[in-house]
C-alpha positions in Angstrom: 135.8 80.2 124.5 134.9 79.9 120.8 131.6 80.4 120.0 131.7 80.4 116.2 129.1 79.3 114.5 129.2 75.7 112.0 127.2 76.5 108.8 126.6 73.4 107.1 126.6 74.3 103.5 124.9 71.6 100.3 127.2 72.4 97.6 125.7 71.7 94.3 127.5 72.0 90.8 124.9 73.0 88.3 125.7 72.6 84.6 124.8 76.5 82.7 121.9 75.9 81.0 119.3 78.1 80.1 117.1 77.6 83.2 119.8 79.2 85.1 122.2 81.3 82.7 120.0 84.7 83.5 120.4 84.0 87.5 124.6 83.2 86.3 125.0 86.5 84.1 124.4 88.2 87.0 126.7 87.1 89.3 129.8 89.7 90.4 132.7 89.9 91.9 134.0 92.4 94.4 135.2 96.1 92.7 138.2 95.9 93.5 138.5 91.6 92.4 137.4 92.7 89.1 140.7 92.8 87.4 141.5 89.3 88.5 139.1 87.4 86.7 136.7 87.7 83.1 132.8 88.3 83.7 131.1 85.9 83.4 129.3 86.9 80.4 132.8 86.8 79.0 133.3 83.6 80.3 130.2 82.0 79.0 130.7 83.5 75.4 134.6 82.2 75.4 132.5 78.8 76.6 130.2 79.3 73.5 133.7 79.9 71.1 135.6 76.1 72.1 133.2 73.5 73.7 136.1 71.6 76.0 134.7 74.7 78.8 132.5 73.4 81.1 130.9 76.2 83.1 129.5 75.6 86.0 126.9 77.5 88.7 127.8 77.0 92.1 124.9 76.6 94.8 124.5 76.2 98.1 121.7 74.2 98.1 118.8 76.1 95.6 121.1 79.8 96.2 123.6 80.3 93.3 126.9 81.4 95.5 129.2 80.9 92.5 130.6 80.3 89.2 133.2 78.1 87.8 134.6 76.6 84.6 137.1 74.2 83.6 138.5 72.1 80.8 140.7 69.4 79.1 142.8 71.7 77.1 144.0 69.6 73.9 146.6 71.9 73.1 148.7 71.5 76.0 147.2 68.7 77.2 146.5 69.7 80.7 143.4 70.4 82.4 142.4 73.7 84.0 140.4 74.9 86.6 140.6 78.2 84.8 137.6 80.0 86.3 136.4 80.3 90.1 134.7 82.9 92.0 132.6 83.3 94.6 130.1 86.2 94.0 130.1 89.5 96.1 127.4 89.3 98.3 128.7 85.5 99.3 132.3 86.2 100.3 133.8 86.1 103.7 131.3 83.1 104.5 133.2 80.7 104.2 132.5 79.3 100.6 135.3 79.4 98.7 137.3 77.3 101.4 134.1 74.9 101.6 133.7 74.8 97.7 137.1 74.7 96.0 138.1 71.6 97.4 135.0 70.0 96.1 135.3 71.2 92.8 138.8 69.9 92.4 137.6 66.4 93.5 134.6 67.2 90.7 137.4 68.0 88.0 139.8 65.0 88.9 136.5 62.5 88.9 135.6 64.2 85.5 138.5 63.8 83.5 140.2 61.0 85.5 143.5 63.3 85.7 146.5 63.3 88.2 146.9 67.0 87.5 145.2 70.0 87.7 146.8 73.8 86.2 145.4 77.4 86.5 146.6 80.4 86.4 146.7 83.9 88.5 148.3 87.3 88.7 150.8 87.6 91.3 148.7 90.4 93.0 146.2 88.7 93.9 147.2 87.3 97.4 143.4 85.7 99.1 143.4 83.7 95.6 147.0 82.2 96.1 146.2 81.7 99.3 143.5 79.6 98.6 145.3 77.6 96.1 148.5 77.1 98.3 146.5 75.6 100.9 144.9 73.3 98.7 148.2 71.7 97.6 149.0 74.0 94.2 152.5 75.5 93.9 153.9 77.9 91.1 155.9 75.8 88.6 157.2 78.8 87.0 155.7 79.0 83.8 153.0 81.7 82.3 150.1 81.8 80.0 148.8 83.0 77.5 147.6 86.2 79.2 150.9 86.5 81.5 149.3 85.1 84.4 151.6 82.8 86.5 151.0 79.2 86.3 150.0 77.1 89.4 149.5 73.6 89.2 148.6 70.6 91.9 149.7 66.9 91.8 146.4 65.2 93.0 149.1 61.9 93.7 151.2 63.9 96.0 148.4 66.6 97.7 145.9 65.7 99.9 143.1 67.9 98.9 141.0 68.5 101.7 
């Protein structure tokens, strides 16, 4: 018999502001995640350097859980989901299968867009994971950094 436990979660978007940006500077990813992803203090100040970012705090009703940012990227015309994480303390909960979903439907009602891109290292298998099982595939293409580029059809994928 399964006895686990439902947690409903309230997942809230908050827009960085500077209410919040001391609580979001804080927020850290697993030791051995960090080579995966930019702090967030590098994240906000590459936010601060081209204004399409749009970083995001990710709550769980008034608890910031997360961080993410994403874009329209004029110069390949594509938008990017090109930061997510779920901070330390908050993984293995359940979030980022609860919240990732949502904040694709956030990013396709924001820019109106039948595609979403980001990027990974190979390595970094419970990320791919995620991603594969919300409909993105490797179209075989790098970035800027080397990463591999991932990419979901939001007309084909059923994101759940």
């Amino acid at each position: 018999m399964n006895l686990e436990r439902t947690v409903k979660m309230r997942i809230e978007f908050k827009k960085v502001t500077e209410k919040n940006i001391e609580d979001i500077l804080k927020l850290k990813v697993k030791d051995n995640q960090k080579t995966f992803i930019e702090s967030v203090p590098e994240c906000l100040k590459e936010a601060t350097e081209k204004s399409c970012w749009r970083p995001v705090g990710i709550y769980d009703e008034d608890i910031l859980i997360g961080f993410a940012m994403y874009c329209f990227w004029k110069e390949d015309q594509h938008v990017w989901m090109d930061r997510f994480l779920i901070a330390s303390e908050f993984q293995g909960k359940g979030y980022g299968s609860a919240v990732f979903p949502q904040l694709l439907k956030k990013i396709e009602s924001e820019y109106q867009c039948s595609e979403i891109y980001l990027s990974v290292f190979k390595d970094n298998a419970a990320a791919i994971n995620l991603y594969e099982k919300n409909g993105f595939h490797f179209n075989g293409e790098k970035d800027i950094k080397g990463e591999d580029v991932m990419v979901l059809n939001l007309r084909q994928s059923v994101v759940l």
